[in-house]
C-alpha positions as CSV (number, residue, x, y, z in Angstrom):
1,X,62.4,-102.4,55.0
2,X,59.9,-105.0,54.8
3,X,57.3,-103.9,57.3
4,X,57.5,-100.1,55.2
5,X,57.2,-101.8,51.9
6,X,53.7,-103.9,53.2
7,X,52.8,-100.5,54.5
8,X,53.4,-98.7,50.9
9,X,51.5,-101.8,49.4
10,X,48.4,-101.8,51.6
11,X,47.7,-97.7,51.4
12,X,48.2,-98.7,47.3
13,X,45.9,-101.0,47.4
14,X,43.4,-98.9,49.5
15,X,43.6,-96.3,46.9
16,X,43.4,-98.5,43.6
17,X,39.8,-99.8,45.8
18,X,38.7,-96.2,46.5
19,X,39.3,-95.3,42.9
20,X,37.3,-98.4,41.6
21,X,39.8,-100.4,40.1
22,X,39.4,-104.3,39.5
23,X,43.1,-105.0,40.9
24,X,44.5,-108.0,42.6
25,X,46.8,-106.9,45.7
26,X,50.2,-106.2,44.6
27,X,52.9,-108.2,45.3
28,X,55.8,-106.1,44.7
29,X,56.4,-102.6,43.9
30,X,56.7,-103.5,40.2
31,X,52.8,-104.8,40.1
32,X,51.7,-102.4,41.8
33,X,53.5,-99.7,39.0
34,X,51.5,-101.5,36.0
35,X,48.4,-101.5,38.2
36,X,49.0,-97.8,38.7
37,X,49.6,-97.2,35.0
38,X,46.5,-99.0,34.1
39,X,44.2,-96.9,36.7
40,X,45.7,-93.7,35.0
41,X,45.0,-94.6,31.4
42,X,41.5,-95.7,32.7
43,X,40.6,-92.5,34.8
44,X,41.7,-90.3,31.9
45,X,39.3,-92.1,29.7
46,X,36.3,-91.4,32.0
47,X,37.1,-87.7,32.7
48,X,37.6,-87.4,29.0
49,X,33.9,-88.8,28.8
50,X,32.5,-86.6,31.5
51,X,34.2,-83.3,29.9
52,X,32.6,-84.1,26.5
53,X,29.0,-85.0,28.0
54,X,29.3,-81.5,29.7
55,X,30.3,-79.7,26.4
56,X,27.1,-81.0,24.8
57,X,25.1,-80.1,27.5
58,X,26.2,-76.7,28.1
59,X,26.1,-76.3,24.0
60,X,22.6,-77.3,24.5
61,X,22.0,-75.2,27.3
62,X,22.9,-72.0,25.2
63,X,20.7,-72.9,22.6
64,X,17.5,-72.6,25.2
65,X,19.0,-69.2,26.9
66,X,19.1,-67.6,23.3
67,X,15.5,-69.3,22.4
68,X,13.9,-67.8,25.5
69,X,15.7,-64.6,24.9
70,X,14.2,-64.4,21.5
71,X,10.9,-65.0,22.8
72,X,11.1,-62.3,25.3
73,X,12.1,-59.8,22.6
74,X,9.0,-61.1,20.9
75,X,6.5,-60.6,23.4
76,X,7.9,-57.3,24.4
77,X,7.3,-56.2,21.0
78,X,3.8,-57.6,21.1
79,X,2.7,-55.9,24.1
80,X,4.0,-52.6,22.4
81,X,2.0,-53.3,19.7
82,X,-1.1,-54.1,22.1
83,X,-0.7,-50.9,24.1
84,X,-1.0,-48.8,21.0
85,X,-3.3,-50.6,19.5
86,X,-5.4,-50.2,23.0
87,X,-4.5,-46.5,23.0
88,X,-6.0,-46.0,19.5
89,X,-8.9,-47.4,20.5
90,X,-9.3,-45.3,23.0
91,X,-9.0,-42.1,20.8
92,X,-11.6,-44.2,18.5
93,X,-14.3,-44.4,21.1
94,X,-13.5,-40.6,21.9
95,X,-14.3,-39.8,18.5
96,X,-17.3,-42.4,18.3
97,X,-18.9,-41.5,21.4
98,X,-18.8,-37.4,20.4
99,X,-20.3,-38.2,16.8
100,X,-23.1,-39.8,18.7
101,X,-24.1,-37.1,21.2
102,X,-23.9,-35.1,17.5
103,X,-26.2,-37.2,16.1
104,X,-28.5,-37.7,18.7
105,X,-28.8,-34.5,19.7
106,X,-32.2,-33.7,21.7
107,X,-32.8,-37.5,21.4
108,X,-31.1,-38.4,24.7
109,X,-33.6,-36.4,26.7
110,X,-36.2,-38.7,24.9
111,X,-34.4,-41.6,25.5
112,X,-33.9,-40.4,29.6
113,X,-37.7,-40.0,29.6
114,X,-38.6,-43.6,27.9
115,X,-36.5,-45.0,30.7
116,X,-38.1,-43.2,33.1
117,X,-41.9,-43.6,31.9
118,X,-40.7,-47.9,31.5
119,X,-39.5,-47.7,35.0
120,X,-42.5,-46.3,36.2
121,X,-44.8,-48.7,34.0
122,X,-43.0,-51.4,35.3
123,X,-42.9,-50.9,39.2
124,X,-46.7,-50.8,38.4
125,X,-47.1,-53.6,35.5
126,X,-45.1,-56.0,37.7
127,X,-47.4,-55.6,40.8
128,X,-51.0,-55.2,39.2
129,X,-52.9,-58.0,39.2
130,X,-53.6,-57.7,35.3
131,X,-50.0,-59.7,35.1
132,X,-52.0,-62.5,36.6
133,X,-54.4,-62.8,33.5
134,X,-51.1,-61.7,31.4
135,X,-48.0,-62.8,33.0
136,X,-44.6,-61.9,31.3
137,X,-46.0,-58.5,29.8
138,X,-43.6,-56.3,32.3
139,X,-40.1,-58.7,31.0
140,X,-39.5,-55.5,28.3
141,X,-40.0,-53.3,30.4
142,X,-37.6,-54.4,32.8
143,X,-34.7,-54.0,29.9
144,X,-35.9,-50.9,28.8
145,X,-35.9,-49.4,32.0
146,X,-32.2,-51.0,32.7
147,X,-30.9,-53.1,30.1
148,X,-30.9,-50.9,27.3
149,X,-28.1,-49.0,26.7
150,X,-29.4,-47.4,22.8
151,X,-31.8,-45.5,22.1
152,X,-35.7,-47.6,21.8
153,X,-36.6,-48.0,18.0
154,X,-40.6,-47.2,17.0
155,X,-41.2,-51.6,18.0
156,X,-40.2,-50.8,21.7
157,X,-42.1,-47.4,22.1
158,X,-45.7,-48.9,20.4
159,X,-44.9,-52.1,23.0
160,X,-44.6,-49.3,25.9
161,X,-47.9,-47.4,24.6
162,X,-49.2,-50.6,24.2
163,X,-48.5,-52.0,27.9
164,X,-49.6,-48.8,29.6
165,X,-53.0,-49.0,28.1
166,X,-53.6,-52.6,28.3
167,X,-53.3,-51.5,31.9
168,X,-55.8,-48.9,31.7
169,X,-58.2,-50.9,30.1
170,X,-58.1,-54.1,31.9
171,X,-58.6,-51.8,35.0
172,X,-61.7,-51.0,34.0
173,X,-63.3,-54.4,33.4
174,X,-64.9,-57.5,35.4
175,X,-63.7,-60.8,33.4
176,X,-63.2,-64.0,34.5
177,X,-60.1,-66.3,33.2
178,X,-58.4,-69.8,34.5
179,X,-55.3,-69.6,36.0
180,X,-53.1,-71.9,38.7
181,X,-53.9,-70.7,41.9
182,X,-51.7,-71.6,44.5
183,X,-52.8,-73.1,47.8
184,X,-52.1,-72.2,51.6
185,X,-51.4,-75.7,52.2
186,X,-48.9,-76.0,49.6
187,X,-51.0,-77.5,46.6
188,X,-52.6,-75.9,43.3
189,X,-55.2,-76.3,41.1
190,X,-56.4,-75.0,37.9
191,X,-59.4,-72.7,38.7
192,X,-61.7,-69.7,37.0
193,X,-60.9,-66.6,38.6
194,X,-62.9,-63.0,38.4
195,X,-60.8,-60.0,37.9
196,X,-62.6,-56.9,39.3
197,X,-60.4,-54.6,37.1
198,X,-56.8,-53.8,38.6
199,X,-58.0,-53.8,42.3
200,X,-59.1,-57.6,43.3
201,X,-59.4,-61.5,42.5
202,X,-61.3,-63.7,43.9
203,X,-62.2,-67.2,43.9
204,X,-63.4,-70.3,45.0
205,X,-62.3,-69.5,48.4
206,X,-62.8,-65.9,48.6
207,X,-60.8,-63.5,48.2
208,X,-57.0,-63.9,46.5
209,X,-54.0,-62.5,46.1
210,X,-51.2,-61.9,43.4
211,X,-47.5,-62.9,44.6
212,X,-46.0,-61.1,41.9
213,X,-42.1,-62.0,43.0
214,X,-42.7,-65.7,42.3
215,X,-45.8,-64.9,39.9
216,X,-48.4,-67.1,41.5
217,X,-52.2,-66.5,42.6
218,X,-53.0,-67.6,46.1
219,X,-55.8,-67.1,48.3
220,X,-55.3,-64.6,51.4
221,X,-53.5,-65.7,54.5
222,X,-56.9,-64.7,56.6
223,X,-60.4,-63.9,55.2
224,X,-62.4,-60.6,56.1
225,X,-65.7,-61.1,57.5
226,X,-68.3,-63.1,56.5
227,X,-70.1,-60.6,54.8
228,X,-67.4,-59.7,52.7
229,X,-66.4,-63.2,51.4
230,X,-70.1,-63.4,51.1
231,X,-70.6,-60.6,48.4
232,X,-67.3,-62.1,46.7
233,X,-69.1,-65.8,46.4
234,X,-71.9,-63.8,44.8
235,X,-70.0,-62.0,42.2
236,X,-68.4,-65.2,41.8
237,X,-71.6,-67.3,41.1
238,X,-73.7,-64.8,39.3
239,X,-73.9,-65.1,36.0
240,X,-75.3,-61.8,34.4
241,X,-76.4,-58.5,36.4
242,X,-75.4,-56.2,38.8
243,X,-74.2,-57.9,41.8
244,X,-73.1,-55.8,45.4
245,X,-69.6,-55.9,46.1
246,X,-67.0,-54.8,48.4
247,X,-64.1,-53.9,46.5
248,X,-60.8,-53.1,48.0
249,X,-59.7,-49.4,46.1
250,X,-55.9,-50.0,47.3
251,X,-55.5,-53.1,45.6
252,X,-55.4,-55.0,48.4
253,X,-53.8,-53.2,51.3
254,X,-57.1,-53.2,53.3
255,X,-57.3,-56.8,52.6
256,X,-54.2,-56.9,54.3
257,X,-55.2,-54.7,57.4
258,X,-58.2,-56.8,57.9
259,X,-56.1,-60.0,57.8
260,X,-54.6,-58.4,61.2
261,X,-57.5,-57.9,62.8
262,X,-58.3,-60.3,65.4
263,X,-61.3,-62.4,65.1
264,X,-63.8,-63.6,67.9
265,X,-62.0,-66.0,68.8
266,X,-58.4,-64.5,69.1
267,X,-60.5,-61.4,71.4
268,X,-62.1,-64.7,73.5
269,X,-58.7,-66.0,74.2
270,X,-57.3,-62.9,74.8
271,X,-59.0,-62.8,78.1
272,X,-57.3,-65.7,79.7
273,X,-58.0,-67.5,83.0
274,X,-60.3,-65.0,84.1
275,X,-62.1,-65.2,80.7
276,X,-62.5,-68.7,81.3
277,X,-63.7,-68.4,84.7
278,X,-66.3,-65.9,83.5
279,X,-67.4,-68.6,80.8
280,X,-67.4,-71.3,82.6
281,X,-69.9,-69.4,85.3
282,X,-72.1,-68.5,82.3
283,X,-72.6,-71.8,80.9
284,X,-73.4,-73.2,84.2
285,X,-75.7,-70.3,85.7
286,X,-77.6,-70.8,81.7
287,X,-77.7,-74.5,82.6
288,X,-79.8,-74.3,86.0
289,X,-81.7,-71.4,84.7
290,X,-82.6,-73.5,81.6
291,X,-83.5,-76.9,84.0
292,X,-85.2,-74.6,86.4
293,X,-87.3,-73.1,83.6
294,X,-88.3,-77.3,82.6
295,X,-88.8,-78.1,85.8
296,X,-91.0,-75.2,86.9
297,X,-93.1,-74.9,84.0
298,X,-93.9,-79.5,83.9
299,X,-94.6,-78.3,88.4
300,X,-97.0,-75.6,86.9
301,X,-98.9,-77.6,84.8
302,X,-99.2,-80.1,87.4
303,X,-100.9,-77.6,89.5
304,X,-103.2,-76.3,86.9
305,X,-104.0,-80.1,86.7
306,X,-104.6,-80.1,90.0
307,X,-106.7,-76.9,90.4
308,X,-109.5,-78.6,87.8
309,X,-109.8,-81.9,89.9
310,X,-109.5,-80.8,93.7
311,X,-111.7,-83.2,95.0
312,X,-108.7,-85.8,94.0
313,X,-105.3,-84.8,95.0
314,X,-102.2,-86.2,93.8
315,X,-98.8,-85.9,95.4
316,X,-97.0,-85.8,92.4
317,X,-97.6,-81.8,92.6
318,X,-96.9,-80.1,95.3
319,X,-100.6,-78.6,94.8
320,X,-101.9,-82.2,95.8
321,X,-99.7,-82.8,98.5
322,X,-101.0,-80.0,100.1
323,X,-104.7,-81.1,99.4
324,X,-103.3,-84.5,100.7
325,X,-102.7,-82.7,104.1
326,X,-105.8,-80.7,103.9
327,X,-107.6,-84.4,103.6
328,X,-106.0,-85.8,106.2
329,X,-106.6,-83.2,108.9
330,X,-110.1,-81.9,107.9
331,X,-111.3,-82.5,111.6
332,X,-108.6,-80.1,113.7
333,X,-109.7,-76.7,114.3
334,X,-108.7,-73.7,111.8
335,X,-105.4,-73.0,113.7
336,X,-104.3,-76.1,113.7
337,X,-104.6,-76.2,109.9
338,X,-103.2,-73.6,109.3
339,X,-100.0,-74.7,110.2
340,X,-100.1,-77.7,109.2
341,X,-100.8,-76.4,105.5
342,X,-97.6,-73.9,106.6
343,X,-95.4,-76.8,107.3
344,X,-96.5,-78.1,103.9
345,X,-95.8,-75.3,102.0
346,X,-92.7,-74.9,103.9
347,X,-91.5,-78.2,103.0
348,X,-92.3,-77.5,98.7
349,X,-90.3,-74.1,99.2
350,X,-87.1,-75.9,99.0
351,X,-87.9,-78.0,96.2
352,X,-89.1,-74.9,93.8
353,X,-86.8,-72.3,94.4
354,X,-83.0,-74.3,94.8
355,X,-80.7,-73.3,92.2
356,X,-82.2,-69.8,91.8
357,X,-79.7,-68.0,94.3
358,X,-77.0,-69.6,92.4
359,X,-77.7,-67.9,89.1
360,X,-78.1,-64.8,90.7
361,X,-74.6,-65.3,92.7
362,X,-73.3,-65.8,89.0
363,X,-74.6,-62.9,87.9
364,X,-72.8,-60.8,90.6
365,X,-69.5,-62.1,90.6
366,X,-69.5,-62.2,86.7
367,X,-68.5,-58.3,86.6
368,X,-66.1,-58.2,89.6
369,X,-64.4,-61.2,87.8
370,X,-64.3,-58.6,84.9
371,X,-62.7,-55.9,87.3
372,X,-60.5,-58.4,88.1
373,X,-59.1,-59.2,84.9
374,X,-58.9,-55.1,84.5
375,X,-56.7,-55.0,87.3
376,X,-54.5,-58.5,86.2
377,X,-53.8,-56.6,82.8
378,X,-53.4,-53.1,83.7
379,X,-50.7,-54.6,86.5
380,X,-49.3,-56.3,83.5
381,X,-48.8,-53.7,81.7
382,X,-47.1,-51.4,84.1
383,X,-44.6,-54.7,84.4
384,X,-43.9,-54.3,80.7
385,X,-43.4,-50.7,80.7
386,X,-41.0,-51.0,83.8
387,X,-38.8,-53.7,81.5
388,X,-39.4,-52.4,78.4
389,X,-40.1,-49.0,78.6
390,X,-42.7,-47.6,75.8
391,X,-41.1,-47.4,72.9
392,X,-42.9,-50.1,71.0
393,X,-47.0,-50.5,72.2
394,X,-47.2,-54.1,70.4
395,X,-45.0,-55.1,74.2
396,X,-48.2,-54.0,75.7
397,X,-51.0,-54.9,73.5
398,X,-51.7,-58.1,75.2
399,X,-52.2,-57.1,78.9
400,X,-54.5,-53.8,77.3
401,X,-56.3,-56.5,75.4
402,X,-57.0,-58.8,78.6
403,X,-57.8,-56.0,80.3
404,X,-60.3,-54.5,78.2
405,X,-61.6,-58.7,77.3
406,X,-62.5,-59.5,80.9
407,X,-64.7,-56.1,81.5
408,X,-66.4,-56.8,78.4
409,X,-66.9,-60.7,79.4
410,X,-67.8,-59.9,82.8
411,X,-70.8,-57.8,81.8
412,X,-72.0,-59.9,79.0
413,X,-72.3,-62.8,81.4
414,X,-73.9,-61.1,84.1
415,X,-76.5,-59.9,81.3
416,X,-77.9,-63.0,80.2
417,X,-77.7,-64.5,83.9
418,X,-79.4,-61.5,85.5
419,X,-82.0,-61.6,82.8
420,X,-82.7,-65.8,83.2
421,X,-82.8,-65.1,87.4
422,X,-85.4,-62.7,87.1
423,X,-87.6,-65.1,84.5
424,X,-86.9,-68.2,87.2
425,X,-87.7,-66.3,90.2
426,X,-91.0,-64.6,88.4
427,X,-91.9,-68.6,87.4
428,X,-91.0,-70.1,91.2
429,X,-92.8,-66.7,92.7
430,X,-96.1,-67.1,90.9
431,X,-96.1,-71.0,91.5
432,X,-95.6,-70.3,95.4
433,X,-98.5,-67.5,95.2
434,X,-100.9,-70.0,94.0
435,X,-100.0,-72.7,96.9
436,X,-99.9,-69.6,99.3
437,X,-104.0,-68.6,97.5
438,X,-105.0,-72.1,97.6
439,X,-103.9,-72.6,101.3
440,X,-106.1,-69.4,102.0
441,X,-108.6,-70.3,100.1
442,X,-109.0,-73.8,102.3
443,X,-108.7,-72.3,105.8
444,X,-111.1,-70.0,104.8
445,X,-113.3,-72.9,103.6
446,X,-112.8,-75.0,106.8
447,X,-113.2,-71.3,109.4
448,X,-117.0,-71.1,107.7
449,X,-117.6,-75.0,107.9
450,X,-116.5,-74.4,111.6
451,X,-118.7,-71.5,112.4
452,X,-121.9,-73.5,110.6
């Protein structure tokens, strides 16, 4: 029995530790009835606790699910209320909106044409360069034309009679007034700026232009020619009187073609190598011609020096060197002479006419260099039309351009060059005649001094 009753004691005691109790370990099956006794009393306590906390919780619990429940019903009633408020409305507005087009009557076709004649006014308001001496006049006009939603009281039509012929007059004036203009380079000053009515500005640096997005004057990307910006300065500067000017009817869509056209020195460039080529031969063929035309005119004074004093020769001029052999062969017969003065002149030849052949070589090859580039850009061109077809002629503006550039090039080089040869060779030609005359002139001298 005893080994059973240790077994019954342990699994007791196990089971008062599980539970929680504060128990000693039984000694006998007498202890360990009190000790279950006790754990009873003390376990019913604690449920009893645990029911009651629930009870108050669950009472509390009900009290939220019938608060919530009563807010519902509130709020459901509310949006009843909303939805018929909203649906009278509705019928409201109906009724509003009908007494208005009873009311109005024939006024909405004014009011449709007020918006369109504001719309109209201020496409062209906004863009004219009047707003430049009157910026924020088209602001009204913008919420007339789509803001406005009524119809314009007797204030807003006398401001829309008022803009349109503040337009009209203004583009009928000349004034001049100060405003910011705006730099290229991304500065601006304060300057004083002529108005010719509603088609241009100009200014200190010509001709400007109003960016009427950002509301700024600037001056235009690219002047026109000098002639134009010339007049401009005028009208600028003058003071009283009539002054010529060119004034651009389109308000400023010319100005804006000629700011494409390509000036001297885009055409120049256009050419290319060849063009360079071509250039390069012209400034050297002007150079010889230009040293050659020194040089030949200081050799032909020389010999008109010469041909006054005869009896003294100098060999600073190829005159007097050929006096100098003259004097140093006077005693050989007239054949003899003769060739030695040949030999002379030979030797000058050389001297006076080097450099002449180049500039005509120069101006030769300037216009087959000018076929050449014809060729270069017409091949070009077919190249672009075989990758890009024709569809857009910009692809093949270039090679056209280099083409066309070259030819032109070509033949105004060879013009001036052809035309400097010809005064060179006229210059070396006439100094050789007088050698060849004077050489003549001395056999002839020394046959009759022979003969006597």
């Amino acid at each position: 029995m005893k080994p059973v009753f240790k077994s019954l004691v342990a699994a007791a005691t196990l089971a008062v530790v599980a539970s929680g109790a504060q128990a000693q370990e039984a000694v006998s099956l007498q202890d360990l009835l009190e000790q279950v006794k006790q754990n009873r009393v003390s376990e019913s306590r604690i449920n009893q606790q645990r029911e009651a906390e629930f009870q108050s919780a669950r009472a509390d619990k009900q009290a939220l699910l019938k608060k919530a429940q009563s807010d519902l019903t509130a709020e459901q009633n509310r949006g009843d209320r909303l939805a018929q408020q909203f649906s009278d409305n509705e019928t409201t507005l109906n009724d509003k909106a009908a007494e208005l087009d009873q009311a109005t009557g024939t006024l909405g076709e004014m009011f449709g044409v007020v918006r369109q004649a504001s719309s109209e006014a201020f496409g062209r308001i906004s863009t004219s360069i009047v707003s430049a001496q009157y910026p924020g006049r088209d602001d009204f006009l913008a919420e007339m034309s789509e803001e406005s939603k009524g119809l314009p009281n007797i204030s807003e039509l006398e401001d829309l009679w008022f803009a349109l012929q503040t337009e009209m007059t203004q583009s009928g004036e000349v004034v001049r007034f100060n405003t910011e203009v705006v730099s290229l380079e991304g500065g601006s000053s304060e300057q004083e700026v002529v108005r010719v009515g509603a088609f241009n500005l100009i200014g200190e640096q010509g001709y400007l232009t109003y960016d009427s997005e950002n509301e700024v004057v600037q001056p235009l990307g690219r002047q026109p020619d000098g002639y134009l910006v010339a007049s401009a300065k005028d009208l600028v500067n003058a003071t009283s009187g009539l002054v010529a000017f060119n004034a651009d009817p389109s308000q400023g869509a010319i100005l804006g073609l000629l700011k494409q056209k390509a000036t001297m020195s885009e055409r120049y460039h256009a050419g290319g190598v060849v063009g360079y080529v071509i250039t390069g031969m012209l400034v050297i063929g002007l150079l010889i011609g230009v040293f050659k035309m020194i040089q030949l005119g200081a050799v032909g004074a020389k010999i008109k020096s010469q041909q006054k004093n005869p009896g003294n020769p100098s060999t600073s001029n190829p005159l007097g060197r050929i006096l100098t052999v003259y004097k140093e062969n006077k005693t050989v017969d007239a054949e003899s002479l003769e060739l030695k003065l040949d030999e002379a002149i030979l030797k000058e030849l050389p001297t006076i006419e080097s450099g002449i052949n180049v500039i005509k070589i120069f101006a030769a090859i300037a216009p087959l260099l000018g076929l050449l580039g014809t060729v270069l850009g017409m091949i070009a061109t077919f190249q672009t039309i075989t990758l890009f077809g024709t569809g857009d002629p910009r692809m093949m503006a270039g090679s056209i351009s280099m083409a066309l550039v070259t030819t032109a090039q070509g033949i105004i080089a060879a013009l001036p060059l052809i035309l400097t040869h010809s005064i060179v060779a006229s210059r070396s030609k006439s100094i050789v005649h007088i050698l060849d005359e004077q050489t003549a002139g001395i056999i002839a001298a020394h046959s009759e001094s022979e003969k006597a």
